[in-house]
N, C-alpha and C positions, 0 to 999 in steps of 0.2 A: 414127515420125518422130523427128529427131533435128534439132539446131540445132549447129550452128557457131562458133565466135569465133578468129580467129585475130589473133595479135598479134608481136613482135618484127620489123617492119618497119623501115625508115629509109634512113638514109645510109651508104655506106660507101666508102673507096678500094678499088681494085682491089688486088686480091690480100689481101685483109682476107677476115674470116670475120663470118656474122651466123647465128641462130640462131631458127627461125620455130616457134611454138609453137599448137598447135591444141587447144582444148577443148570437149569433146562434152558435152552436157546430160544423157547416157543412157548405160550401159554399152556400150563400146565390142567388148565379148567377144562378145558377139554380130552385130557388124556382119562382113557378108562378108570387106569390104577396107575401107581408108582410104588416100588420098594426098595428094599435093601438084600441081595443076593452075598453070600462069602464063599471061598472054596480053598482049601488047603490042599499041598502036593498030595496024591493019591486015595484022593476023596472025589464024592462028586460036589458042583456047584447047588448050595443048598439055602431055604429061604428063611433068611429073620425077620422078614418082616414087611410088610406091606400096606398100604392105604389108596382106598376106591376114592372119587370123587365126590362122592354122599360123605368122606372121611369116614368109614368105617374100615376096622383095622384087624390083621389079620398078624399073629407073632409065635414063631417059633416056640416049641413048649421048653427048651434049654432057655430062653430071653426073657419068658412071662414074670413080668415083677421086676427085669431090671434094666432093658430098653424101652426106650417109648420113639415111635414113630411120627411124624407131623408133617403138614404140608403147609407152606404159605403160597396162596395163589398170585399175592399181588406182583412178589418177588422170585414168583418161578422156581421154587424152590421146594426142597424136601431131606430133612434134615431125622437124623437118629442119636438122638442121643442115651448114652451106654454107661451104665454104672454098674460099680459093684464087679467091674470086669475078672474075669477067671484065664489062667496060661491058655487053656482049650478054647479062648476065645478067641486066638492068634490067627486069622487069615487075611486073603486079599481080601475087599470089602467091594463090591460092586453097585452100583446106581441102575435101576430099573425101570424102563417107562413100557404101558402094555397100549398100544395104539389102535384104534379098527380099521382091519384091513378087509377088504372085500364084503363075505362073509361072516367072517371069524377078526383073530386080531395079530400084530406083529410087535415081537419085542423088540426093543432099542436098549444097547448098553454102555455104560462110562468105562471107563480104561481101568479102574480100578485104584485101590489105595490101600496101600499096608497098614493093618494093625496088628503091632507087636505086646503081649500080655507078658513080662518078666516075672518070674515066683519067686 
């Protein structure tokens, strides 16, 4: 099991940068993958972003070029930093850990953090 907190959330104009930071309660070197999940009212929860433990990285085609994803293992952490931000970039912003369960694997998630994009 592992727990989530993600923080760096807020306000910001368009075309500004914010910087969303994810901290895991358990070493993170061991977890499969870690990402970054958003979802807006009347949408589904959809993926921007991701990174395995080998750090190879997986990023939404609306992100490519202007999120980058990262993990620091020492500090248990996994951070996305967002530039060049767009209105349609306004959702909750979720923390993701993929763990192995049994077989297969189980996801874990953080409470989530507002990011607001102003035009």
């Amino acid at each position: 099991q592992v727990r989530l907190v993600e923080s760096g959330g807020g306000l910001v104009q368009a075309g500004g940068s914010l910087r969303l930071s994810c901290a895991a309660s358990r070493s993170i070197s061991s977890i499969n993958a870690m990402g970054w999940y958003r979802q807006v009212p009347g949408k589904q929860r959809e993926l921007v972003a991701s990174i395995r433990s080998g750090d190879s990285t997986n990023y939404a085609d609306s992100v490519k070029g202007r999120f980058i994803i990262s993990r620091d293992n020492a500090k248990n952490t996994v951070d996305l930093e967002m530039n060049s931000l767009k209105p349609e970039d306004t959702a909750v912003y979720f923390c993701n850990a993929r763990l192995p369960f049994g077989i297969g694997e189980y996801d874990y998630w953080g409470q989530g953090t507002q990011v607001t994009v102003s035009s």
